[in-house]
PyMOL Python script that loads the backbone (N, CA, C, O; Angstrom):
from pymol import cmd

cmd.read_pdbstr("""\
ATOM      1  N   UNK A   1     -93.784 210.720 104.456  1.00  0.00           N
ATOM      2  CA  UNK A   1     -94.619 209.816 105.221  1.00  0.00           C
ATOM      3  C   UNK A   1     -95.222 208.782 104.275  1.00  0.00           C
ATOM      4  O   UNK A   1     -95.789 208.953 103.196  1.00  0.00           O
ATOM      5  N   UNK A   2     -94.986 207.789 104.880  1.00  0.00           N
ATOM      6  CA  UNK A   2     -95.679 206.494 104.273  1.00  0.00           C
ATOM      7  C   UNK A   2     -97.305 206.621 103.935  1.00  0.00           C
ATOM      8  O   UNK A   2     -98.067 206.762 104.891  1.00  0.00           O
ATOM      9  N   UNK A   3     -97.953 206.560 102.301  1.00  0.00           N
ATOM     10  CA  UNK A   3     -99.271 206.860 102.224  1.00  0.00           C
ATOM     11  C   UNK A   3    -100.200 205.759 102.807  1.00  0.00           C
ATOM     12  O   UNK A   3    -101.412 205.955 102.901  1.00  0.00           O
ATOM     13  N   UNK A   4     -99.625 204.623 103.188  1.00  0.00           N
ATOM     14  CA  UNK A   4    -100.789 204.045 104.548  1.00  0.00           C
ATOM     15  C   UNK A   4    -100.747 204.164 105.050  1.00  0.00           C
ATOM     16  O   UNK A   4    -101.555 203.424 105.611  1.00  0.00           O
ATOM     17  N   UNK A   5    -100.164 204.891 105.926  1.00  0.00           N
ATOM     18  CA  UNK A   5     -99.887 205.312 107.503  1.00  0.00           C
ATOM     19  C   UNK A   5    -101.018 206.129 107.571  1.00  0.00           C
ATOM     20  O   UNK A   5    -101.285 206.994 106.737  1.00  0.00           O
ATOM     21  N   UNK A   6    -101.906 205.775 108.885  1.00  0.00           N
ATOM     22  CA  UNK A   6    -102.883 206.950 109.550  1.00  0.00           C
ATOM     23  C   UNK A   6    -102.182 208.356 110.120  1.00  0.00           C
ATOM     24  O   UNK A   6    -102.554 209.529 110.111  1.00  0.00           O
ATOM     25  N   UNK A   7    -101.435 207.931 110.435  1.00  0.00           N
ATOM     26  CA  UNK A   7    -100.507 208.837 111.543  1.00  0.00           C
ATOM     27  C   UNK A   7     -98.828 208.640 111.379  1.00  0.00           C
ATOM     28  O   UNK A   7     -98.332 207.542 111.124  1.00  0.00           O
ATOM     29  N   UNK A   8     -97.986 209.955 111.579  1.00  0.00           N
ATOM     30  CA  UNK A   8     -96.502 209.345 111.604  1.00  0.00           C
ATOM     31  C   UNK A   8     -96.571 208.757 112.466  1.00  0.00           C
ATOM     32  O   UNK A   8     -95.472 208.226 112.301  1.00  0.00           O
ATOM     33  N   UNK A   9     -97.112 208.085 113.828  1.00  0.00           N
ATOM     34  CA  UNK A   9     -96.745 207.256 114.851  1.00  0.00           C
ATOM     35  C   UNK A   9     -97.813 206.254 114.547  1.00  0.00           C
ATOM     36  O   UNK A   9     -97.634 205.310 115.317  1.00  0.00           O
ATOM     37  N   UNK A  10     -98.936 206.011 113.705  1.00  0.00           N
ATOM     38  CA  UNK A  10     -99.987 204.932 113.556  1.00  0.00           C
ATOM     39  C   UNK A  10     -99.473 203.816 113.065  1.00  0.00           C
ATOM     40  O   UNK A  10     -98.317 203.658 112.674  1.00  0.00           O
ATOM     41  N   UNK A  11    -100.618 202.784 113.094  1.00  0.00           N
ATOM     42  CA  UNK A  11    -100.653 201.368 112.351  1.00  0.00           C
ATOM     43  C   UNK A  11    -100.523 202.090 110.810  1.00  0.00           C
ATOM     44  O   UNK A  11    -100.726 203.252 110.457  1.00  0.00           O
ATOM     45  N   UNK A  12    -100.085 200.856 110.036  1.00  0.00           N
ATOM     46  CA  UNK A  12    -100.426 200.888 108.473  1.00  0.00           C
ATOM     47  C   UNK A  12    -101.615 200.662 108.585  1.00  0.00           C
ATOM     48  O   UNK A  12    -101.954 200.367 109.731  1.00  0.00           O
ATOM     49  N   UNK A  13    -102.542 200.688 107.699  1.00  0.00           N
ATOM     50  CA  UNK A  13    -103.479 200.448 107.357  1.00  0.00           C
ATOM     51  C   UNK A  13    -103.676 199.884 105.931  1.00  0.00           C
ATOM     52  O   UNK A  13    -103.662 200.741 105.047  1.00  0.00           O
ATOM     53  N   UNK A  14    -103.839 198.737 105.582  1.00  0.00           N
ATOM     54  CA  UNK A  14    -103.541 198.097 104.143  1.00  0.00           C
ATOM     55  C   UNK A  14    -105.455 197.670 103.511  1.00  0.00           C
ATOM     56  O   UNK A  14    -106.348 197.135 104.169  1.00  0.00           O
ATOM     57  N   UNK A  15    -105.496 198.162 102.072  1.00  0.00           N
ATOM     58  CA  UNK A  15    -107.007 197.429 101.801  1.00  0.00           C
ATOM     59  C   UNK A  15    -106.865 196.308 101.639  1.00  0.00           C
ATOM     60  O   UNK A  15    -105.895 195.720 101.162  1.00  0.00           O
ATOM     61  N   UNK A  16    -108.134 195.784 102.147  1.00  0.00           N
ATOM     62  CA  UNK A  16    -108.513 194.207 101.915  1.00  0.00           C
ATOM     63  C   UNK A  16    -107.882 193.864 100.634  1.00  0.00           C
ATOM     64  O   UNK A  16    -106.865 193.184 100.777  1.00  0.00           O
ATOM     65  N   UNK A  17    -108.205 194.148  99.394  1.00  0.00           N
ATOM     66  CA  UNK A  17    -108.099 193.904  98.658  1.00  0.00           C
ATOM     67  C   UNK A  17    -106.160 193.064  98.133  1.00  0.00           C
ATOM     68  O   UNK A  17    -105.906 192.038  97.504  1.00  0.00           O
ATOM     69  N   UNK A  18    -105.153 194.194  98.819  1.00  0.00           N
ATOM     70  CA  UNK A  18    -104.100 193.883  98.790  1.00  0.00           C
ATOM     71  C   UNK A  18    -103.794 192.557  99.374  1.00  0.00           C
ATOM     72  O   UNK A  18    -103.561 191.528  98.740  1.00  0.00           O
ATOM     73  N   UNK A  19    -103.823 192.705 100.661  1.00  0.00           N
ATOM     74  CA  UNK A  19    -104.280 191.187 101.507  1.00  0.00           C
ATOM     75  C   UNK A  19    -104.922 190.125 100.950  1.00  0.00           C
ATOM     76  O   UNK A  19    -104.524 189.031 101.352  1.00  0.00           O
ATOM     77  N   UNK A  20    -105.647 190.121 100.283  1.00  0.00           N
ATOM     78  CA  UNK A  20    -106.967 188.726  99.943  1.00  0.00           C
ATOM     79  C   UNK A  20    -105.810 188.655  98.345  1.00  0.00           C
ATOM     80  O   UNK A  20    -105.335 187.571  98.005  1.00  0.00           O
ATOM     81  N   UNK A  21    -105.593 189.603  97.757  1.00  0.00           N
ATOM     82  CA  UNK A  21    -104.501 189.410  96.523  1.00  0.00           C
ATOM     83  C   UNK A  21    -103.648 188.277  96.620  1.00  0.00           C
ATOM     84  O   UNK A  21    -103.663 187.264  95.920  1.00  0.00           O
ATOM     85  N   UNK A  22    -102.717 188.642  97.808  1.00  0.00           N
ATOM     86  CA  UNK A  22    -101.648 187.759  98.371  1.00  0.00           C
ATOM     87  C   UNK A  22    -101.737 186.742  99.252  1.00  0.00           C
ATOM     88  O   UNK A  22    -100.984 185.817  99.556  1.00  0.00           O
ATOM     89  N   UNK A  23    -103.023 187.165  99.674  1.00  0.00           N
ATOM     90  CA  UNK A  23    -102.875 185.532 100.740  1.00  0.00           C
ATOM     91  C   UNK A  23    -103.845 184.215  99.321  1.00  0.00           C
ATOM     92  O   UNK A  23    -103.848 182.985  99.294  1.00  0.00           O
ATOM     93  N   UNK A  24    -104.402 185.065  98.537  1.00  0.00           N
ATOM     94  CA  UNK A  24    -104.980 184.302  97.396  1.00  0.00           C
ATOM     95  C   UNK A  24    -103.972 183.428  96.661  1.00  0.00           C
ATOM     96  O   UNK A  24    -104.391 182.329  96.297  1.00  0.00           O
ATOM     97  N   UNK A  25    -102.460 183.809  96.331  1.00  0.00           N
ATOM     98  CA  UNK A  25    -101.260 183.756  96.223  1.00  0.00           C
ATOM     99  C   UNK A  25    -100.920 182.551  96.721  1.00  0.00           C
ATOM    100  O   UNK A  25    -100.537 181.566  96.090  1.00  0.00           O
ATOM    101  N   UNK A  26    -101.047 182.649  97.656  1.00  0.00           N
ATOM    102  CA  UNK A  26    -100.504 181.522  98.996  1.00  0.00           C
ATOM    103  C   UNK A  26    -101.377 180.015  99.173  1.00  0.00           C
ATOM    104  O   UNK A  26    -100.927 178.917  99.501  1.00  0.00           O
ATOM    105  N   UNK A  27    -102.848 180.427  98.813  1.00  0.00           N
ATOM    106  CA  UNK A  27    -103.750 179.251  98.290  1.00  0.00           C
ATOM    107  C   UNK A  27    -103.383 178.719  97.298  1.00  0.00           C
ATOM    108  O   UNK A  27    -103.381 177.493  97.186  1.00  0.00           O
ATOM    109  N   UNK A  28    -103.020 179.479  96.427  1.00  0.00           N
ATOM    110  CA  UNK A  28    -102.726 178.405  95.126  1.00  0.00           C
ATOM    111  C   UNK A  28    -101.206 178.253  94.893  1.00  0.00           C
ATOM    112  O   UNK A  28    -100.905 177.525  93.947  1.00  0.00           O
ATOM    113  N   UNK A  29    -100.367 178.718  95.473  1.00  0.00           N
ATOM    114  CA  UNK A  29     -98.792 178.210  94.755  1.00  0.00           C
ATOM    115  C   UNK A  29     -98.515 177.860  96.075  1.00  0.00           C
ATOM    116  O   UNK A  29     -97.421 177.307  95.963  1.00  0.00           O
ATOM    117  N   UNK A  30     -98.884 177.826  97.518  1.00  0.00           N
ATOM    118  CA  UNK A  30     -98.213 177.704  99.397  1.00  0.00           C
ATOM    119  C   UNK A  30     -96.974 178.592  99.473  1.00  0.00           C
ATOM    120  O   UNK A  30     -96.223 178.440 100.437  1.00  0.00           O
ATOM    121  N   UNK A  31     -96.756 179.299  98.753  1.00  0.00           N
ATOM    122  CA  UNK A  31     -95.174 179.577  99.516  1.00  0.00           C
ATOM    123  C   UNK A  31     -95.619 180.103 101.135  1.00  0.00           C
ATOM    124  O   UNK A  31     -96.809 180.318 101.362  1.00  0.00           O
ATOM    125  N   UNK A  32     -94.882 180.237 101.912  1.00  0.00           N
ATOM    126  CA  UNK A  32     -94.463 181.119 102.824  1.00  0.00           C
ATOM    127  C   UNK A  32     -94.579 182.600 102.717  1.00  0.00           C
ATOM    128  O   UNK A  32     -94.147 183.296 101.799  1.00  0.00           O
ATOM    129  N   UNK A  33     -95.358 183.069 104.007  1.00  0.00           N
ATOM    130  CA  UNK A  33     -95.733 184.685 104.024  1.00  0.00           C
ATOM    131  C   UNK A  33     -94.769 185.585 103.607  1.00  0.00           C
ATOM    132  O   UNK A  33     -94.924 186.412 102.708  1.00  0.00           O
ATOM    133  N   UNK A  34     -93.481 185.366 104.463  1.00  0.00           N
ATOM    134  CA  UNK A  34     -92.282 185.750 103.962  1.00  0.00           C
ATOM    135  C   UNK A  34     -92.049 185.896 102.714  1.00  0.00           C
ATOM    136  O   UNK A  34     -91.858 187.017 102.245  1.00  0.00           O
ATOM    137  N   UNK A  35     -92.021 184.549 101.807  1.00  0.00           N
ATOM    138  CA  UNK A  35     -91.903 184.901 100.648  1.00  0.00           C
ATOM    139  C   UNK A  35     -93.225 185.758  99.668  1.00  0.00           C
ATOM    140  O   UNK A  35     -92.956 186.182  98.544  1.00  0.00           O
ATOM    141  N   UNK A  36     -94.433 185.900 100.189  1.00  0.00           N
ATOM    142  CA  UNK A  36     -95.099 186.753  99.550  1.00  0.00           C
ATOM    143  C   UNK A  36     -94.951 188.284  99.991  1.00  0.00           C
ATOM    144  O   UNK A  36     -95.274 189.314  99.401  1.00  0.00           O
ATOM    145  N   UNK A  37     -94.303 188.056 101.331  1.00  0.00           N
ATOM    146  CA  UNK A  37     -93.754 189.941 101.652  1.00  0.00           C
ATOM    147  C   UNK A  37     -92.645 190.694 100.590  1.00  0.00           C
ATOM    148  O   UNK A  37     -92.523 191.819 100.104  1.00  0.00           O
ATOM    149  N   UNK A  38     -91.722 189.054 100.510  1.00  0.00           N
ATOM    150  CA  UNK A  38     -90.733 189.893  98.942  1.00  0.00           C
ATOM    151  C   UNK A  38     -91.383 190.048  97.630  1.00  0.00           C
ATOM    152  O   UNK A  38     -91.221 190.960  96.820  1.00  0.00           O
ATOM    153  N   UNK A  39     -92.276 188.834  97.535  1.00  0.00           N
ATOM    154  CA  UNK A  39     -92.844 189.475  95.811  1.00  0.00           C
ATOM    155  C   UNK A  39     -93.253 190.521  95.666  1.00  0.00           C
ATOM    156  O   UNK A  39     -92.855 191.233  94.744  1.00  0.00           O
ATOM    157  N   UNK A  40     -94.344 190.987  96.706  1.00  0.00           N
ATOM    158  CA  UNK A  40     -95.033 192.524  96.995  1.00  0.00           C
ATOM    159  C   UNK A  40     -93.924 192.898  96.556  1.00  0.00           C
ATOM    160  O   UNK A  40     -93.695 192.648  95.372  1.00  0.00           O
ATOM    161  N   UNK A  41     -92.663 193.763  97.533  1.00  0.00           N
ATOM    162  CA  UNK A  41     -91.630 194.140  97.662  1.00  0.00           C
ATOM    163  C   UNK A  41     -90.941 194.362  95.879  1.00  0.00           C
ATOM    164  O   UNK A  41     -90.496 195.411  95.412  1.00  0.00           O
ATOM    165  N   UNK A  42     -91.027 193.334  95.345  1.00  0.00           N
ATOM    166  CA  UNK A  42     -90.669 193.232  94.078  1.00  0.00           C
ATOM    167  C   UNK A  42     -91.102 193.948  92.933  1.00  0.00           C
ATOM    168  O   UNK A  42     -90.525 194.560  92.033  1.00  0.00           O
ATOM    169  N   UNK A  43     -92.715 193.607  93.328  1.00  0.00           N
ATOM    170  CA  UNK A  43     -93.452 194.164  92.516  1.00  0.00           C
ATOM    171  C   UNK A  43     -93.328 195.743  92.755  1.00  0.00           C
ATOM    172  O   UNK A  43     -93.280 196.371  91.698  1.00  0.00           O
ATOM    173  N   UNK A  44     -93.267 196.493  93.882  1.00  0.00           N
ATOM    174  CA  UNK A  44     -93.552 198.043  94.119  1.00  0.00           C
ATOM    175  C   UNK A  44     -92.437 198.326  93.769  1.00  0.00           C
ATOM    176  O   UNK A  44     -92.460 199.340  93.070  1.00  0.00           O
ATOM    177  N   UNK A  45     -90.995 197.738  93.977  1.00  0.00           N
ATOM    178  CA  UNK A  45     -89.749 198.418  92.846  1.00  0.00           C
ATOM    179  C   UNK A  45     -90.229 198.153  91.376  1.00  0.00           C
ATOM    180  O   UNK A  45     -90.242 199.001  90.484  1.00  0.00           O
ATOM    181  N   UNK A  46     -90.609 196.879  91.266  1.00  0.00           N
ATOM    182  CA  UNK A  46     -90.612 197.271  89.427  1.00  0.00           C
ATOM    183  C   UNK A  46     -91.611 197.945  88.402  1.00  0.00           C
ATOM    184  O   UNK A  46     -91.502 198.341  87.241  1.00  0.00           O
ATOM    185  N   UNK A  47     -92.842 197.893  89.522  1.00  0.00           N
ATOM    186  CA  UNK A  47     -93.971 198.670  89.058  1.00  0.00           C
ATOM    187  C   UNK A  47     -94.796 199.710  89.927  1.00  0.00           C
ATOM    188  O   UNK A  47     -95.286 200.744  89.474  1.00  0.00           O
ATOM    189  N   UNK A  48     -94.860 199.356  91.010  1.00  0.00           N
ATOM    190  CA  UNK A  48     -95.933 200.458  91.710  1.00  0.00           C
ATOM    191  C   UNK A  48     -95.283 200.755  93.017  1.00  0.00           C
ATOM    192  O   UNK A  48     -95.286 200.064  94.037  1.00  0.00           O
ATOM    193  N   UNK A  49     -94.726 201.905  92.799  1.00  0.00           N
ATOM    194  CA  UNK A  49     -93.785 202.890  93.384  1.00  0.00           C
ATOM    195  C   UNK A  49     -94.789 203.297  94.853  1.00  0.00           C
ATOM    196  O   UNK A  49     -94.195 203.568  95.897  1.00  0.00           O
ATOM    197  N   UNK A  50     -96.196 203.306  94.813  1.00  0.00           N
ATOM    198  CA  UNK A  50     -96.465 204.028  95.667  1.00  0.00           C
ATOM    199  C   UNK A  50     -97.337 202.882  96.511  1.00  0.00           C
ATOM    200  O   UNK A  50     -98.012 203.191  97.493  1.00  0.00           O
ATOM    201  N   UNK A  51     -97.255 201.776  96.099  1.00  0.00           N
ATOM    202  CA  UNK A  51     -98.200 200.724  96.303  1.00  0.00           C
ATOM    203  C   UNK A  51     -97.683 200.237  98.042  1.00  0.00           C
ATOM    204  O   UNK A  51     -96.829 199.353  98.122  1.00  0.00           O
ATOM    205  N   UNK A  52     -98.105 200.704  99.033  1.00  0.00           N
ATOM    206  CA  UNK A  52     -98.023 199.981 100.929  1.00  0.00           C
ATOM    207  C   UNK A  52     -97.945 198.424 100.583  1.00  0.00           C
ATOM    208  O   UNK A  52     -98.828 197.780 100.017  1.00  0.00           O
ATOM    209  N   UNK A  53     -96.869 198.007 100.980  1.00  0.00           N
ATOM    210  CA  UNK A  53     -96.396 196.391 100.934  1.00  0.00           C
ATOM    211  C   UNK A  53     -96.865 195.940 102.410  1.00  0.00           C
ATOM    212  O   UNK A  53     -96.339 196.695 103.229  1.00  0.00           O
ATOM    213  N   UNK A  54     -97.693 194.943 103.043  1.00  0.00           N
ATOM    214  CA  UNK A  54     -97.715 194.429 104.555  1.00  0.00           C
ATOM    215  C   UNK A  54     -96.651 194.106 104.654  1.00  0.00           C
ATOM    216  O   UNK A  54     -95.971 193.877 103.653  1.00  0.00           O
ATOM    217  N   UNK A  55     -96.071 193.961 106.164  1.00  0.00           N
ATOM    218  CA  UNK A  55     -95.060 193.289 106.559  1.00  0.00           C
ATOM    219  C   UNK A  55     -95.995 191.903 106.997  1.00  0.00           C
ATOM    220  O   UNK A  55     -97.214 191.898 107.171  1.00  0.00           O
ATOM    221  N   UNK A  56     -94.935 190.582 107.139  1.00  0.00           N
ATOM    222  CA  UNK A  56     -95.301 189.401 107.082  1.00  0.00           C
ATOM    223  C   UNK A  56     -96.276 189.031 108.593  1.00  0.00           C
ATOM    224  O   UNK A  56     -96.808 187.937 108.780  1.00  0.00           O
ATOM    225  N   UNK A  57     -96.348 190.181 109.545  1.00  0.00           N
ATOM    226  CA  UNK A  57     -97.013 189.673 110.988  1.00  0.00           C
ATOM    227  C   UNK A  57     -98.019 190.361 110.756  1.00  0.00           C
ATOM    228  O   UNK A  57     -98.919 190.145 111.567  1.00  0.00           O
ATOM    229  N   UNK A  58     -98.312 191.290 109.798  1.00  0.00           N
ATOM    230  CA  UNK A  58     -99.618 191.962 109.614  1.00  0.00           C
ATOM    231  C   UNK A  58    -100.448 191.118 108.756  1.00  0.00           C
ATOM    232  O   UNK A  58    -101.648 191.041 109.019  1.00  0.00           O
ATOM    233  N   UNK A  59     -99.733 190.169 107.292  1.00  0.00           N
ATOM    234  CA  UNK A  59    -100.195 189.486 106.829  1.00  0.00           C
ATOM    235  C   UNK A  59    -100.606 188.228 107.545  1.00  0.00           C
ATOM    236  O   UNK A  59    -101.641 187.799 107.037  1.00  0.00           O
ATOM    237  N   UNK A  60    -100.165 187.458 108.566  1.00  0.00           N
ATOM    238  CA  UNK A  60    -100.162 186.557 109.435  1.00  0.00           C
ATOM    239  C   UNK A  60    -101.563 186.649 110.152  1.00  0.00           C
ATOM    240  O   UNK A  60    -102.396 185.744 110.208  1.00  0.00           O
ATOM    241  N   UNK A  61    -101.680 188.093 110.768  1.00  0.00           N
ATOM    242  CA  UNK A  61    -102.865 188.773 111.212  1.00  0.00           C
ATOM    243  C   UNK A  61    -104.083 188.970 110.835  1.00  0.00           C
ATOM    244  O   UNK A  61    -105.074 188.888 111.560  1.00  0.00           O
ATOM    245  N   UNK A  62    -104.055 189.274 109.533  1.00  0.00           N
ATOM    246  CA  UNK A  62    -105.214 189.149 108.545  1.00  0.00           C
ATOM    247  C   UNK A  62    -105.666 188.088 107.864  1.00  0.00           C
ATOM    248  O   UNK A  62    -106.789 188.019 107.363  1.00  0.00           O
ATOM    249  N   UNK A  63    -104.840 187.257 107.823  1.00  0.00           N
ATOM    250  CA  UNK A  63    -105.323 186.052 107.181  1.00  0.00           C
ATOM    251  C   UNK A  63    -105.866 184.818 108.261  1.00  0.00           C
ATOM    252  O   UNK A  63    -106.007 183.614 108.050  1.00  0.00           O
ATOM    253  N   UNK A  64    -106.160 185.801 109.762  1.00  0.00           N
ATOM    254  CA  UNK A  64    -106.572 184.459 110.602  1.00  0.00           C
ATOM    255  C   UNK A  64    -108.327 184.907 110.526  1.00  0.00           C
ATOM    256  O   UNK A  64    -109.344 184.267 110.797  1.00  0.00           O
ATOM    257  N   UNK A  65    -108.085 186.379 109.998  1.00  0.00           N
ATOM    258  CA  UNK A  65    -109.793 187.090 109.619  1.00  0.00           C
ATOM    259  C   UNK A  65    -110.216 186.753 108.686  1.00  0.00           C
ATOM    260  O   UNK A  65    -111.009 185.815 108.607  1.00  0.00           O
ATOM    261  N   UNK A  66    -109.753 187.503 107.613  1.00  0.00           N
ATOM    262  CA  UNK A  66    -110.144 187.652 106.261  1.00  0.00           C
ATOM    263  C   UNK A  66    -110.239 185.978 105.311  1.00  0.00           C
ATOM    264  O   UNK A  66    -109.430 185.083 105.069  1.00  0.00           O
ATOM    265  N   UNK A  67    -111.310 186.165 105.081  1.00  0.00           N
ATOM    266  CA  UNK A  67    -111.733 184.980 103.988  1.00  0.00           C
ATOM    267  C   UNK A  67    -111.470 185.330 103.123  1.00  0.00           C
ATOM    268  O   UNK A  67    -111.987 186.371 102.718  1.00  0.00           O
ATOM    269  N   UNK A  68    -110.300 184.489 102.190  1.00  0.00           N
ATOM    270  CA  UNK A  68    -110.302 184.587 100.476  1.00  0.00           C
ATOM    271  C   UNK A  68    -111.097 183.601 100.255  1.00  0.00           C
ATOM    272  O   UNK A  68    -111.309 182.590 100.925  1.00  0.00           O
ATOM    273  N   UNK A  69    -111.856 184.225  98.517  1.00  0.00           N
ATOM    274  CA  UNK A  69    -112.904 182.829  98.328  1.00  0.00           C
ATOM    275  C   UNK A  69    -112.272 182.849  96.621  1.00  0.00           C
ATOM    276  O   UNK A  69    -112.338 183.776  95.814  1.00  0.00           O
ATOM    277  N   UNK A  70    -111.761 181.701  96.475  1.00  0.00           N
ATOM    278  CA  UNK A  70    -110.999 181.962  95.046  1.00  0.00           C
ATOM    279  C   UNK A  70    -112.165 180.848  94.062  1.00  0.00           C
ATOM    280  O   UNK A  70    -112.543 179.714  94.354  1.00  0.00           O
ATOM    281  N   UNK A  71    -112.581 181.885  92.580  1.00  0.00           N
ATOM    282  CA  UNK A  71    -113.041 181.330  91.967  1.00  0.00           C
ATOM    283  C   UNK A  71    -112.628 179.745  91.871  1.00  0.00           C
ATOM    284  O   UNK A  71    -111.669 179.151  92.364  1.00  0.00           O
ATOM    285  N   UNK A  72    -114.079 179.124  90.772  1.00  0.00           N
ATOM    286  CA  UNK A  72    -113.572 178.147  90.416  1.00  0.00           C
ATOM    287  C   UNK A  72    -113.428 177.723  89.259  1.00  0.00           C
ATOM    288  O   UNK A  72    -112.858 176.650  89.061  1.00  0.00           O
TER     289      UNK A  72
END
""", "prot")
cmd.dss("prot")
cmd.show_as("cartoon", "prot")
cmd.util.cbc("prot")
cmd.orient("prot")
């Protein structure tokens, strides 16, 4: 079982922190959600094996909430 999963039949559940990471990402270089769903993706094969990646409609979702406030 997936370690964000609440439930085998639940939502993921992802921390803020992951989210505000990547949509922080997206403020400063624009790519496309998509393309920040593969870097995640990238990153948990080459380094963090256990690390819950969002899929791109969950990220879509959170970023109409969540305020990133990026230093200056």
């Amino acid at each position: 079982m997936n370690p964000a999963r609440a439930s085998a039949a639940g939502p993921c559940i992802y921390a803020d922190a992951v989210i505000q990471m990547l949509l922080g990402l997206k403020q400063v270089f624009r790519p496309p959600l998509r393309v920040l769903q593969g870097f995640a993706h990238s990153l948990r094969e080459l380094a963090f094996a256990n690390l819950p990646v969002p899929n791109y409609s969950t990220l879509s979702r959170r970023a109409q909430t969540l305020t990133v406030l990026l230093p200056a």
